[in-house]
N, C-alpha and C positions, 0 to 999 in steps of 0.2 A: 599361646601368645596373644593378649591383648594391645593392642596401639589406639594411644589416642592422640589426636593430632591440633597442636594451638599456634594462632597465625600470632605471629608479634612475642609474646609473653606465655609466663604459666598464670595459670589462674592464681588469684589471690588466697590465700589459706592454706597451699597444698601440702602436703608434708610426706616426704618422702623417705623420713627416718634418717639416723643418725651415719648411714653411708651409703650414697649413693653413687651407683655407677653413670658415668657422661660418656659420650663420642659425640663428633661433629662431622657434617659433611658440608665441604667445601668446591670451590669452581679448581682447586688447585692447591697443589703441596707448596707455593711461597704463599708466605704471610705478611709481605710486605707490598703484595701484589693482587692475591684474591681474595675472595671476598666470603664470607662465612655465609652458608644458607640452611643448614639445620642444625641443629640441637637434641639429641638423643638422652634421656633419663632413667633406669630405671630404681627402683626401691630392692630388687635381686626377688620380685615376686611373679615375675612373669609379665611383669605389664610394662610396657613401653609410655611412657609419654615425651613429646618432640613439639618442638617451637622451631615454625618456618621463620629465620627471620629474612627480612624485604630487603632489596636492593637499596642500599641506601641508608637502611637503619643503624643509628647509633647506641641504642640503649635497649634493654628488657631487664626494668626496674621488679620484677618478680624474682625473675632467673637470672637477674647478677645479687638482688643479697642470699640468694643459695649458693653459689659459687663463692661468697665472701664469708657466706657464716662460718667463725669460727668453731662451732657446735659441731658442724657437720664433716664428715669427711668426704672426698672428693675422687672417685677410683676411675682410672684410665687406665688405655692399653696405649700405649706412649704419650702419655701428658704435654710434655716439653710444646709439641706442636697444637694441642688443642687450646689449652691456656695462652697462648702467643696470639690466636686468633682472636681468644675472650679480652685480650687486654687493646688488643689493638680495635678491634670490632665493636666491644661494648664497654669500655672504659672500665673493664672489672679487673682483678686481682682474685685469682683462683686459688683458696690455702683455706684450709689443709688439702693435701691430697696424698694418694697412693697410687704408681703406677705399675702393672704389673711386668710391661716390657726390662726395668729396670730387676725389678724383684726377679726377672726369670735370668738377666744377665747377672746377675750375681751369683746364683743357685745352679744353675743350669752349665756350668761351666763345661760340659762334656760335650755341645752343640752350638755351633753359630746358628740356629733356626729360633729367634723371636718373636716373630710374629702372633699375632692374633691365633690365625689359623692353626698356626702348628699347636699353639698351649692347649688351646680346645682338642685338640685332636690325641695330642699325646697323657697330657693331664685329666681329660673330662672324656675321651673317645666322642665326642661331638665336632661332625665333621662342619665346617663352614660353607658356605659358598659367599665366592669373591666374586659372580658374574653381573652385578651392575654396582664393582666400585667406581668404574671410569665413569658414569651414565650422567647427564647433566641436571647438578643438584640445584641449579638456578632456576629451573622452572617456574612456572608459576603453579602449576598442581603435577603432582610428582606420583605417578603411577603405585599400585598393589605389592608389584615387585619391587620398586625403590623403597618403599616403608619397611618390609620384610625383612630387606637387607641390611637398612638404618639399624630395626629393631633388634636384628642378631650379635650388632658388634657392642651391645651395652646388656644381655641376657644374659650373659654368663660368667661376666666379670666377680661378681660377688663369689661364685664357686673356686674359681682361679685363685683369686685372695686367698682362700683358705688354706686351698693346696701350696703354697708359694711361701705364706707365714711359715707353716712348718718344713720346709724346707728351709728358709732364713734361718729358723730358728734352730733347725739342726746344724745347719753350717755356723751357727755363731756371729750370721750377719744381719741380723735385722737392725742393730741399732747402727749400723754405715747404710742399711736404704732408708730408716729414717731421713738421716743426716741427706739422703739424697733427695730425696722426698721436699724437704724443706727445704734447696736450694733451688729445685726447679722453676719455680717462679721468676728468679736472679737469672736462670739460664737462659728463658723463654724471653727476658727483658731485652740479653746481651743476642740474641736470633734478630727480635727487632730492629736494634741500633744498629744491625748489622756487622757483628761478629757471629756468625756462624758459623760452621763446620771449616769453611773453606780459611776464614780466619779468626781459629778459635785461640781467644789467648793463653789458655792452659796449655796449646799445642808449644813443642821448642822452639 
């Protein structure tokens, strides 16, 4: 595992190939309330690269037209809340993307366990550790152990993908997590505005 670590922005020119996998680490699961403090990227080649962004900041003119590029696709393990942050946080729009918590509810229908942790574990026998998800990612320099842990939940995502398409594909449902795929952004809007779960309007 390589990590490299950039305050504000990614460098100009970086190319990370035609899908990359993001995670974010936040002060907190609302998005109407905390505040987004890193950025996880990998290319699916073992390297990390993360953008601390600062209290405060509104933009990462780098790392929002990779989130926008059309070119590119955009792989999450539950999207809906990372994207919700990048729009509120840094005035981007995340599309294309592919989330694998969605592709695993689709496929996986023998298990309520979606998590991160479990897909690594059942799908790739790669055990996770979750011992500094709670840990405070506002810091201003964020310890050995917190980057390791950042770096782990965007490493493996590209492998996940693979495993997960052929499953879609055997089930005959890839082209509904498309279709899910493309609304998520619409969903991540309606979390903001404040329909979420609690009053989601799809619910009776």
């Amino acid at each position: 595992m390589s990590i490299t670590l950039h305050k504000g922005d990614l460098p100009s020119g970086l190319d990370l190939g035609p899908l990359i996998a993001i995670d974010s680490e936040t002060m907190g699961l609302n998005p109407g309330r905390d505040r987004l403090c890193l950025v996880q990227l990998s290319a699916g080649d073992g390297t990390c690269h993360m953008v601390q962004i600062a209290q405060g900041q509104t933009s990462a003119p780098n790392l929002g037209r990779m989130l926008a590029d059309p070119k590119t696709t955009k792989l999450f393990h539950f999207a809906r809340f990372d994207i919700a942050m990048f729009r509120r946080h840094l005035g981007v729009t995340t599309a294309p993307l592919y989330c694998t918590k969605i592709a695993s509810k689709l496929t996986r229908t023998f298990t309520d366990k979606h998590g991160l942790k479990d897909l690594c574990k059942e799908l790739l026998g790669v055990e996770l550790s979750k011992q500094q998800q709670s840990s405070d990612w506002g810091a201003s320099t964020l310890s050995e152990e917190q980057l390791r842990y950042a770096a782990s939940d965007v490493l493996h995502l590209h492998k996940l993908k693979e495993k997960l398409d052929a499953m879609l594909k055997r089930e005959g449902r890839f082209e509904i997590a498309e279709a899910c795929f493309r609304f998520l952004p619409v969903r991540a809007e309606l979390d903001l505005l404040g329909w979420g779960d609690e009053d989601d309007i799809f619910s009776h």
